[in-house]
N, C-alpha and C positions, 0 to 999 in steps of 0.2 A: 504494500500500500504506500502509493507514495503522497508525501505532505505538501499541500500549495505553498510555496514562495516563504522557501526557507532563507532567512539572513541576517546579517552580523549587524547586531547596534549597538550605539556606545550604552553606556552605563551611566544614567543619569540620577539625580535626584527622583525624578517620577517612577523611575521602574523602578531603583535599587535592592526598594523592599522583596518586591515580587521576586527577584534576580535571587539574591540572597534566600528565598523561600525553596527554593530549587534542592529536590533530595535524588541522590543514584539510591537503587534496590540497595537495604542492607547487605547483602552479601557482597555488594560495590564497593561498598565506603575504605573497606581497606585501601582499594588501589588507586581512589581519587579521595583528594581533599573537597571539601565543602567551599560554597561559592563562600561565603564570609572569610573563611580560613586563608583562600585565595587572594582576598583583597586585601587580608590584613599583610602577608606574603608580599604582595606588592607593593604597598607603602612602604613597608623598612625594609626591601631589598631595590630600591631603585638603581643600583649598580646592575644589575641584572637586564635592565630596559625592559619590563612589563610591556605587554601588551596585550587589553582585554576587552572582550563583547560578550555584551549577552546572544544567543541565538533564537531566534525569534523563530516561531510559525506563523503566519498570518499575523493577528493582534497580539498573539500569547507568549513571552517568555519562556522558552520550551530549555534553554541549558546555557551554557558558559564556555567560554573556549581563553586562555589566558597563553601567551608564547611570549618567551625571551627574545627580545626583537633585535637582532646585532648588538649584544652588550657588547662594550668595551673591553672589558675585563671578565677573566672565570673562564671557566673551560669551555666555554662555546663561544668563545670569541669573535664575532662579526658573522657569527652565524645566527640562524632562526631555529630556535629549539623551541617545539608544542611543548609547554608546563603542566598546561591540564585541559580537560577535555572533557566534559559532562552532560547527557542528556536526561532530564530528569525520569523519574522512573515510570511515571504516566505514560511518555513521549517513548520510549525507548521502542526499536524493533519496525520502527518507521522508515529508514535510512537518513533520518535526521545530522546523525553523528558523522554519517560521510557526504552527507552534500553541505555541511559546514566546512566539513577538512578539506570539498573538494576547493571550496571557495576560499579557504586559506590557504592552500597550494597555490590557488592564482596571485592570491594578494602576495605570496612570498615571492614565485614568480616575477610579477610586475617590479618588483623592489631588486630584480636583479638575483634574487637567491635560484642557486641550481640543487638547494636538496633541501627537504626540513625534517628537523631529528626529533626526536621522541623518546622516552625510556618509561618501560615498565618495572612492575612486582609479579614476580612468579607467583603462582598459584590457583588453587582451585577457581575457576572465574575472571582467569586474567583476561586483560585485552587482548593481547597478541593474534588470537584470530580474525579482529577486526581490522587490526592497523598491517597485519599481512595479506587479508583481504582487498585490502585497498593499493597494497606494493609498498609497504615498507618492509627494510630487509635488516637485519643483526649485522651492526658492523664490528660485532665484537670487543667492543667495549663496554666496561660497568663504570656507572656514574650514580654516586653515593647508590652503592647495594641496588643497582637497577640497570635493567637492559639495556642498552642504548641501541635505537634502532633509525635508520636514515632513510628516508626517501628522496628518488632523484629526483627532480624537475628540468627534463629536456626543453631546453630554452630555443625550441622550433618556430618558425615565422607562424605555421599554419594553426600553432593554438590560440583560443582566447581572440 
């Protein structure tokens, strides 16, 4: 089933509440933090270069998408790493979660990036079927106790 005119908006005063109200299925929460958790993550890590939207279906605040936008500094240096990714658990099974990722591959894309990274937590329920569903691949690195995984972004005339 797919969802009408799924996309990314800022984080304002009128939604923040709704944003913030956002829950994954309990047996989620391990592998993503909470929208509030995330903001507050963002405020005292501004070396990191935050970058964050709510994702919208139609009217409704349906999840959260937050990425390290070229920090300066720290192990992902001038790259774009996804920080968090959440559809809440209403929403879920929609392909909500990948026509947001696909539109932040574009948006990394347009910004000149040719890969965006990711890392998860193993276990029962992890992502990993989703974010290699979609073509990200294990570059073999761990970053803090988590997988690190990369997606290319072939920088072709004929996309977008």
């Amino acid at each position: 089933m797919r969802s009408p005119g799924v996309r990314l908006e800022e984080i304002t005063d009128d939604n923040r509440e709704a944003v913030r109200a956002l829950r994954v299925r309990r047996d989620q929460k391990r592998f993503v933090a909470s929208v509030s958790r995330s903001l507050k993550d963002a405020a005292k890590t501004a070396e990191a270069s935050p970058w964050y939207r709510a994702v919208y279906c139609g009217d409704e605040p349906v999840g959260f998408v937050m990425l390290s936008w070229k920090p300066p500094t720290g192990p992902f240096t001038g790259r774009h790493f996804l920080w968090r990714l959440l559809v809440d658990q209403r929403y879920q099974g929609r392909g909500i979660g990948r026509d947001a990722l696909t539109q932040i591959a574009d948006l990394v894309r347009a910004d000149g990036g040719t890969e965006l990274l990711t890392s998860y937590e193993t276990g029962e329920g992890e992502p990993l079927p989703f974010y290699r569903k979609f073509g990200f691949e294990p570059t073999g690195e761990i970053y803090d106790g988590e997988i690190v995984l990369r997606l290319t972004l072939p920088q072709d005339a004929g996309h977008g």
